[in-house]
N, CA, C and O atoms as a DFTB+ gen file, in Angstrom:
256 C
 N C O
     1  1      10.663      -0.871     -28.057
     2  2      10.195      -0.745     -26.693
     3  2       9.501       0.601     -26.536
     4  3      10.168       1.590     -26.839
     5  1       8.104       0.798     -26.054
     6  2       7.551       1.778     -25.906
     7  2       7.609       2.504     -24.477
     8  3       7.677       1.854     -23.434
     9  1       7.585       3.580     -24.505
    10  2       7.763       4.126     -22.940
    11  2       6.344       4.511     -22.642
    12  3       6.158       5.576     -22.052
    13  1       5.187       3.663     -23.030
    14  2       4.068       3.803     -22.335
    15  2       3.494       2.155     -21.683
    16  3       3.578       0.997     -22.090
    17  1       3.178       2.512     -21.045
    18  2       2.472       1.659     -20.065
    19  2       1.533       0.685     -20.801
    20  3       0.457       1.053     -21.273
    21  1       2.088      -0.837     -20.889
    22  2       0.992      -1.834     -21.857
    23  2      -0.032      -1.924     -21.376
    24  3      -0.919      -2.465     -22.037
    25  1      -0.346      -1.395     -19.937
    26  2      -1.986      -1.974     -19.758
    27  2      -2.868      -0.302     -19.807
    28  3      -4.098      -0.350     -19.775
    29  1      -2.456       0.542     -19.853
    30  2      -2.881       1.538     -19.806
    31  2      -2.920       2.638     -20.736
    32  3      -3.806       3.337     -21.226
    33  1      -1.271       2.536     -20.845
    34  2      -1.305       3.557     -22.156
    35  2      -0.571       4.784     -21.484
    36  3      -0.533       5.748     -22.248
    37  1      -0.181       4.929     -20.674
    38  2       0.024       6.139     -20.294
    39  2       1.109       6.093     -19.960
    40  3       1.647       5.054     -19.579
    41  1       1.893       7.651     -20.054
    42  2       3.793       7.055     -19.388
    43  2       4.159       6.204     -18.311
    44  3       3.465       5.992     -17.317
    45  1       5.284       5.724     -18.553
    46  2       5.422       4.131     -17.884
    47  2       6.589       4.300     -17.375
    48  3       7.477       4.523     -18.197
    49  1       7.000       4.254     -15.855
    50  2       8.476       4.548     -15.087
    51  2       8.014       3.858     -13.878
    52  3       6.867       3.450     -13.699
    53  1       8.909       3.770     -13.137
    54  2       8.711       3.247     -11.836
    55  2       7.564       3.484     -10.892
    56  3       6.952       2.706     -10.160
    57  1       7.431       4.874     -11.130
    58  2       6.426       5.631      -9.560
    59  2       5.100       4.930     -10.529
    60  3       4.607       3.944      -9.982
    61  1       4.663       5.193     -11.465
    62  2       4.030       4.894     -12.695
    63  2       3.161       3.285     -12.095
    64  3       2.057       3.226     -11.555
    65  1       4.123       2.103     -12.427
    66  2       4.050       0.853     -12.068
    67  2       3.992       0.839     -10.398
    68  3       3.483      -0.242     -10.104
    69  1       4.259       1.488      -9.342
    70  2       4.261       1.436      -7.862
    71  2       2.784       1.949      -7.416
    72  3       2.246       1.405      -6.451
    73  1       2.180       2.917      -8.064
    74  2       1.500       4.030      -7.531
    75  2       0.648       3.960      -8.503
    76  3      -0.355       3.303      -8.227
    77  1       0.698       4.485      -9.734
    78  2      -0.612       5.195     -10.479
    79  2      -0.914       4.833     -11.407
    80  3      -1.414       5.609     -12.221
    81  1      -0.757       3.584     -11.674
    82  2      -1.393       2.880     -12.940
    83  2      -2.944       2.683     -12.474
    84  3      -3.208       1.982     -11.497
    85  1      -4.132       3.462     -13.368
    86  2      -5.244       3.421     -12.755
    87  2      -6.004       2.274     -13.289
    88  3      -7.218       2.423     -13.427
    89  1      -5.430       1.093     -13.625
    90  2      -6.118      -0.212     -14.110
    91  2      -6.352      -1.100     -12.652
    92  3      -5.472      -1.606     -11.956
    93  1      -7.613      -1.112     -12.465
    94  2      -8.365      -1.697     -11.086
    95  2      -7.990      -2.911     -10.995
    96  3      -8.687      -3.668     -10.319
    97  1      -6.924      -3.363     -11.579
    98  2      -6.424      -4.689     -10.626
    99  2      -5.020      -4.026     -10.261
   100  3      -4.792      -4.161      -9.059
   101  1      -3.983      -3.330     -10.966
   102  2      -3.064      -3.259     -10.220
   103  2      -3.400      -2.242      -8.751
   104  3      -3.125      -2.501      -7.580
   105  1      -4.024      -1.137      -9.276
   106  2      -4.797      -0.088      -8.015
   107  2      -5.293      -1.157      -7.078
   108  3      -4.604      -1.226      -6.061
   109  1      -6.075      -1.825      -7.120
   110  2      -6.170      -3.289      -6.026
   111  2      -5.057      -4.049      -5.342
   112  3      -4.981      -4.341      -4.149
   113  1      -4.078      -4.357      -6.466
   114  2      -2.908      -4.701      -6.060
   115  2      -2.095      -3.455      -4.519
   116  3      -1.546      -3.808      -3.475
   117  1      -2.353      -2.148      -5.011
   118  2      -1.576      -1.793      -4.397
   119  2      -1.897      -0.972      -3.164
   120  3      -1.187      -0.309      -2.408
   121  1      -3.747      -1.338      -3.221
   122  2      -3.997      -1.219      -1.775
   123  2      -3.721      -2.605      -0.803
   124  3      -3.304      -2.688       0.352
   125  1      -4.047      -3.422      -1.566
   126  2      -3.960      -4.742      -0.834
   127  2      -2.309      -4.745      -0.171
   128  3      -1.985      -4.969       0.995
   129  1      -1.624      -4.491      -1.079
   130  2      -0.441      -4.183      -0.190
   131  2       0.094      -3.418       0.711
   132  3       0.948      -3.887       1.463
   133  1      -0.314      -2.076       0.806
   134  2      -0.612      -1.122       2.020
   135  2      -1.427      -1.883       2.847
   136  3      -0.765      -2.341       3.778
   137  1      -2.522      -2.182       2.880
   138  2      -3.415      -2.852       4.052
   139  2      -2.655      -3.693       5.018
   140  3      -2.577      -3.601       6.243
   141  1      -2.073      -4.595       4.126
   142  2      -1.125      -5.657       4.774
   143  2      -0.098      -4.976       5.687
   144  3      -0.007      -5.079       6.910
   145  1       0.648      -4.264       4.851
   146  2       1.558      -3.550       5.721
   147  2       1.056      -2.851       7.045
   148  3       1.731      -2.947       8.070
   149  1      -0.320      -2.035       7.015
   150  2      -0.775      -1.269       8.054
   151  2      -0.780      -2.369       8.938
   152  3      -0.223      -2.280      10.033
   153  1      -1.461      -3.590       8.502
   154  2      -2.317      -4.323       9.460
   155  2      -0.738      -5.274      10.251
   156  3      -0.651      -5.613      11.431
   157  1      -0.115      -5.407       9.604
   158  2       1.216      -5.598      10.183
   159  2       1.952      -4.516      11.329
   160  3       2.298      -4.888      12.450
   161  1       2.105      -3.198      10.845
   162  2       2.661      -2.070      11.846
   163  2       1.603      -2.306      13.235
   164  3       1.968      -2.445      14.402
   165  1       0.302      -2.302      12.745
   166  2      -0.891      -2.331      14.205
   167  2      -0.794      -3.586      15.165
   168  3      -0.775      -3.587      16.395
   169  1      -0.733      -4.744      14.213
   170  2      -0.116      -5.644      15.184
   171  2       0.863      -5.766      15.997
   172  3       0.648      -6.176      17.138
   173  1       2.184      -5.424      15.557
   174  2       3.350      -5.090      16.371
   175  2       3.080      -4.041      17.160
   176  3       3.758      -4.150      18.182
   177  1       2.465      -3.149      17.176
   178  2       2.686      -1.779      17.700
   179  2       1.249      -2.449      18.945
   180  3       1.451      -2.213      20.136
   181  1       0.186      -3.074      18.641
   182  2      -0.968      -3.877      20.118
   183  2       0.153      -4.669      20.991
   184  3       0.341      -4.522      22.199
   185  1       0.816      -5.491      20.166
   186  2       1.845      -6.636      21.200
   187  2       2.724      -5.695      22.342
   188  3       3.316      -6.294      23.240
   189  1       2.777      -4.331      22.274
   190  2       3.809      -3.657      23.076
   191  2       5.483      -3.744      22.739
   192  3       6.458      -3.704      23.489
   193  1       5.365      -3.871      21.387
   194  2       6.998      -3.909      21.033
   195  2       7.402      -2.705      21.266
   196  3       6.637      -1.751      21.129
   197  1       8.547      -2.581      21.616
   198  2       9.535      -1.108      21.688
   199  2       8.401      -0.401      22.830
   200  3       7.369      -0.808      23.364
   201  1       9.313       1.062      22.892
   202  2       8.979       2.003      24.057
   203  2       7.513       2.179      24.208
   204  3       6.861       1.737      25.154
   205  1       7.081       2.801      23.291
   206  2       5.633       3.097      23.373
   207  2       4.896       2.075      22.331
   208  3       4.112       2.528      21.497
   209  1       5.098       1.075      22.389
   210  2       4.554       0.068      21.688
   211  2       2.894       0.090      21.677
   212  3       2.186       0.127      20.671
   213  1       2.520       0.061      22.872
   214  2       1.113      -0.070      23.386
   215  2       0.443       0.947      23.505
   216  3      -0.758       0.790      23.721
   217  1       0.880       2.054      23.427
   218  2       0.237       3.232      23.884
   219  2      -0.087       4.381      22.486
   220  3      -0.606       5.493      22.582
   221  1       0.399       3.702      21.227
   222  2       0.039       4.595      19.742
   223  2      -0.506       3.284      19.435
   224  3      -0.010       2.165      19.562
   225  1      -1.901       3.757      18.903
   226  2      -2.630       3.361      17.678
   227  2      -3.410       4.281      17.223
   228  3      -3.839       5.196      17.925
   229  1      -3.734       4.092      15.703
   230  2      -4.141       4.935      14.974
   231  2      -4.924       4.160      13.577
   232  3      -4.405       4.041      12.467
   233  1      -6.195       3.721      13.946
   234  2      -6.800       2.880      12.556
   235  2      -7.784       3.805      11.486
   236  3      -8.891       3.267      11.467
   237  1      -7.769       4.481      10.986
   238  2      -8.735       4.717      10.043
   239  2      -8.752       4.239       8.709
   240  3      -9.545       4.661       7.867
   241  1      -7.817       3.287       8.477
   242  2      -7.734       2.862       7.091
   243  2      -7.722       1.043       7.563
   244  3      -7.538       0.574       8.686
   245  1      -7.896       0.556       6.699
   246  2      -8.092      -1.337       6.618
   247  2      -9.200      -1.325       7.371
   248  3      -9.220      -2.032       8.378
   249  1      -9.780      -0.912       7.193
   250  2     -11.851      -1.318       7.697
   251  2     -12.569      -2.169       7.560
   252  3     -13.652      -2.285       8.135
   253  1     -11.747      -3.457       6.202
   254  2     -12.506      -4.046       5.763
   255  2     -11.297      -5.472       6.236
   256  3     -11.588      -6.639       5.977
């Protein structure tokens, strides 16, 4: 078992596989999953959930 990264080559640990594997499908992978999430928090947070539900938004990221 090697402790480098099979698609990359480079040391291989958790943050590694979550974050910084710079092979453009997982880096894709792991904006696509932030996006989702943002675009999830913005929705709940337009509907007026909780105290200040309606009154924070903040978009500069998911543009597309």
């Amino acid at each position: 078992m090697s402790a480098c990264c099979p698609v990359c080559g480079e040391t291989d640990n958790i943050n590694h596989i979550d974050l910084r594997c710079p092979n453009s499908t997982l880096s894709g992978m792991h904006t696509s999953r932030h996006h989702v999430a943002l675009r999830f928090c913005i929705k709940t947070l337009c509907q007026g959930k909780g105290k200040y539900g309606s009154s924070l938004i903040g978009k500069d990221a998911c543009q597309n």
